[in-house]
C-alpha positions in Angstrom: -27.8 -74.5 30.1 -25.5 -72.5 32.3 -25.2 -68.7 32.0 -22.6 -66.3 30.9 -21.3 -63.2 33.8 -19.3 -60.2 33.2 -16.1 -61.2 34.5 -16.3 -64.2 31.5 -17.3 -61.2 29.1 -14.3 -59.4 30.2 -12.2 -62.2 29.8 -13.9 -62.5 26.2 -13.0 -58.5 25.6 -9.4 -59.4 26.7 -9.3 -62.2 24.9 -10.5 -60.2 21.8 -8.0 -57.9 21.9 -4.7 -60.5 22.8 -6.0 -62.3 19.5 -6.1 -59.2 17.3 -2.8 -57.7 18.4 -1.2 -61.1 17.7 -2.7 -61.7 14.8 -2.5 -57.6 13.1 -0.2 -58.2 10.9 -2.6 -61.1 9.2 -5.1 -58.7 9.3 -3.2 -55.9 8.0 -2.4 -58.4 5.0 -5.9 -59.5 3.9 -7.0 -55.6 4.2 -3.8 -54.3 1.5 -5.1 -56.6 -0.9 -9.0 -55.1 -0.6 -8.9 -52.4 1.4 -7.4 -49.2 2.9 -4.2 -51.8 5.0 -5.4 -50.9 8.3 -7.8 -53.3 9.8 -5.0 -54.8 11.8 -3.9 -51.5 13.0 -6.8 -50.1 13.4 -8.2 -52.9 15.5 -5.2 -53.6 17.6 -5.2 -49.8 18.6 -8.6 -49.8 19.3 -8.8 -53.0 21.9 -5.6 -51.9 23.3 -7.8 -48.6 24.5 -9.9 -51.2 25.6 -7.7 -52.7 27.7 -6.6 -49.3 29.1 -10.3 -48.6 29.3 -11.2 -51.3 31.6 -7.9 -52.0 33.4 -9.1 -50.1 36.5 -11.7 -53.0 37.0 -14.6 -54.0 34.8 -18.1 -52.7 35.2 -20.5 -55.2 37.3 -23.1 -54.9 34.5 -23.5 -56.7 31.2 -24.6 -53.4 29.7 -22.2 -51.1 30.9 -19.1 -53.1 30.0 -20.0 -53.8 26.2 -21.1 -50.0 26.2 -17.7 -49.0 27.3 -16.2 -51.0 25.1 -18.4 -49.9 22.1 -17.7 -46.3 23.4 -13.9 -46.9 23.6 -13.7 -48.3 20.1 -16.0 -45.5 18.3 -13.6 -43.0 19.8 -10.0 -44.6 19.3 -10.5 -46.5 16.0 -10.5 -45.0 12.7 -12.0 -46.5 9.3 -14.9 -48.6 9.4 -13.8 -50.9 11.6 -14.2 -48.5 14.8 -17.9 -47.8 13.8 -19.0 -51.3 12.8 -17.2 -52.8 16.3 -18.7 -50.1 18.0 -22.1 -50.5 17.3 -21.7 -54.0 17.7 -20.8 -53.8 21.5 -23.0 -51.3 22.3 -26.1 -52.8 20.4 -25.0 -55.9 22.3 -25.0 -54.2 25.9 -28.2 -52.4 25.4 -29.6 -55.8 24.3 -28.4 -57.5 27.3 -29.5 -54.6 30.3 -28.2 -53.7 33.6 -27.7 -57.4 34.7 -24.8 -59.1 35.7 -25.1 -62.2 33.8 -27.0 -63.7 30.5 -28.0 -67.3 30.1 -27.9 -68.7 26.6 -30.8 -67.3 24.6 -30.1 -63.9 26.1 -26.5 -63.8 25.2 -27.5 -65.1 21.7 -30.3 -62.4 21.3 -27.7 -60.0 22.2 -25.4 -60.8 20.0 -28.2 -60.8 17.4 -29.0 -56.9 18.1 -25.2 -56.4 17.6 -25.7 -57.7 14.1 -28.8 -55.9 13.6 -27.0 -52.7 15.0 -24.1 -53.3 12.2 -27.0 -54.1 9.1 -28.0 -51.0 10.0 -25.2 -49.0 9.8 -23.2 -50.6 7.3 -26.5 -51.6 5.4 -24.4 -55.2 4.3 -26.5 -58.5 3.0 -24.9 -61.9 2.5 -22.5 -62.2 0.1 -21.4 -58.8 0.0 -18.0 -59.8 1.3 -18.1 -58.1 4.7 -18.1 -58.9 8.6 -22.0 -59.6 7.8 -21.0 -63.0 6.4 -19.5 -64.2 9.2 -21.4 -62.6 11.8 -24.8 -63.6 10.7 -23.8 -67.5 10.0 -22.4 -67.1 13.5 -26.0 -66.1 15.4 -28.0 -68.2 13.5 -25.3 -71.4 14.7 -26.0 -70.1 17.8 -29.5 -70.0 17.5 -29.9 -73.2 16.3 -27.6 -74.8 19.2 -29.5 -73.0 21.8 -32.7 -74.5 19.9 -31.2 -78.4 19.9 -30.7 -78.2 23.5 -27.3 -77.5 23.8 -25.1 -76.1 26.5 -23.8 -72.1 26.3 -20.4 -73.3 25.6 -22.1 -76.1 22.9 -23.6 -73.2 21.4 -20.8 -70.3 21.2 -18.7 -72.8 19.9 -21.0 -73.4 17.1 -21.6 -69.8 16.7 -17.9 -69.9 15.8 -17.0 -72.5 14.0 -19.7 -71.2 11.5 -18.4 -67.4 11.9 -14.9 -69.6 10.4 -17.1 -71.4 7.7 -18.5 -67.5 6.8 -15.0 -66.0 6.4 -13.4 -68.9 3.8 -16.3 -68.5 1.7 -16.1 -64.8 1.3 -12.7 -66.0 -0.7 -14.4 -66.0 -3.8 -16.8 -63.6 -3.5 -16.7 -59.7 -5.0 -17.1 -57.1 -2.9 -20.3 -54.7 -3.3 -19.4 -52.8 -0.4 -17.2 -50.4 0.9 -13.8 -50.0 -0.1 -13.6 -53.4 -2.0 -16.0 -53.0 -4.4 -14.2 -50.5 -5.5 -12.0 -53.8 -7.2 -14.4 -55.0 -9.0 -13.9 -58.6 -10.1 -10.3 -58.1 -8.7 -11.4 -58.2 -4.7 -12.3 -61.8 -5.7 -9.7 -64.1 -4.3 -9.1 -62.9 -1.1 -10.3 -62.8 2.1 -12.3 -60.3 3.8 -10.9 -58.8 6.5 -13.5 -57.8 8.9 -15.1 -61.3 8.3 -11.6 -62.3 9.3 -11.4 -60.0 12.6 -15.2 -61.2 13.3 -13.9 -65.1 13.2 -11.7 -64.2 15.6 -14.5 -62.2 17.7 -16.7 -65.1 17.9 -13.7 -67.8 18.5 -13.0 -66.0 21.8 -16.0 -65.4 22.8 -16.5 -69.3 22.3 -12.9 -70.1 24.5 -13.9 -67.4 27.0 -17.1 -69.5 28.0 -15.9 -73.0 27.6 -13.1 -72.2 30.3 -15.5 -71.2 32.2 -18.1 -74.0 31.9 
C-alpha cells in the first residue's frame, strides 16, 4: 500500500504553489468571466507565503505542516479562496495528527475532513459550480481506489483524474453560489475557477506521491 511522509507533503505544498504561480494568469481568466478576477492572484500570493512560511525547514509532523499552511493562507489570501484553502489544510492536518506519515486510507480520510471542513464553511452541494465539484469527485476516486486494492500512488492519481473530470463539467453548469450566481444563466459556459485551482491541488498531490513511490 505504501504510506505518504511529510517531506512528500511538502514537496506536494511546493508543488502546489509552482503550479498555481505558473498557471495565475489561467486562473485569473476563468475568475473575470464569473467572479471577482483574483483567484490567480490571490492564490499565487498566498502559496508564495507558503513557501516563505516553510522555507526555514518543514515541520516533522503531518499536522503541523498542513496547519501552517492553512494558517499561512487564512492570513495572506483574500476573497474566498484564502478561507476555503484554509480550512482545507487545516481540517486535513487535524485529521491526520501529530504523526509523521499517513498510509493510504488515512491520507484519504484526511483529505475527506478537508472537504467536510470546506461544506461547512462554504455550505456548497454538487452542482453548485464550486471547488466542491471537484473536490468531492476527487475523495470519493480515492476512496474507491483505496477500496479496489490499489497502491497510494494508484489511488491519488485517481483522486485526480476525477478532481479533472469535476472541473470540465462545471462548464455548463450555473452557479448558485457565491459571486457567480450573481450571473444567473450567464456564469454558464465557463469554468469554475476554484474547481480549476482544486484540479491542480489534487494533480500535485498525485505527482508528489508517484515520484516518490
Amino acid at each position: 500500500m505504501g504510506a505518504v511522509d511529510t517531506v512528500v507533503l511538502a514537496d506536494w505544498v511546493a508543488r502546489f504553489g509552482a503550479a498555481v504561480t505558473e498557471k495565475r494568469d489561467w486562473l485569473t481568466e476563468l475568475d473575470s468571466a464569473i467572479g471577482d478576477a483574483d483567484h490567480g492572484a490571490n492564490m499565487a500570493r498566498g502559496m508564495s507565503a507558503v513557501g516563505e512560511k516553510l522555507s526555514a525547514g518543514a515541520p516533522g509532523k503531518v499536522d503541523e505542516l498542513l496547519k501552517t499552511v492553512g494558517m499561512t493562507l487564512v492570513s495572506s489570501v483574500g476573497g474566498a479562496s484564502g478561507p476555503l484553502y484554509g480550512t482545507f489544510f487545516l481540517r486535513t492536518g487535524m485529521a491526520a495528527g501529530p504523526v509523521s506519515e499517513l498510509d493510504g486510507p488515512a491520507l484519504a480520510a484526511a483529505l475527506r475532513a478537508g472537504l467536510d471542513g470546506i461544506v461547512a464553511r462554504g455550505k456548497a452541494e454538487a452542482g453548485d459550480k464550486t471547488m466542491f465539484d471537484a473536490m468531492a469527485p476527487a475523495a470519493d476516486a480515492m476512496d474507491a481506489a483505496l477500496a479496489a486494492g490499489s497502491s497510494v500512488a494508484e489511488a491519488t492519481r485517481a483522486a485526480a483524474d476525477a478532481a479533472a473530470a469535476g472541473r470540465d463539467a462545471t462548464l455548463p453548469l450555473v452557479a448558485r453560489k457565491g459571486r457567480a450566481s450573481y450571473l444567473g444563466e450567464r456564469s454558464a459556459g465557463h469554468l469554475d475557477p476554484g474547481a480549476a485551482s482544486t484540479a491542480i491541488l489534487f494533480d500535485t498531490l498525485a505527482a508528489a506521491v508517484a515520484d516518490t513511490a
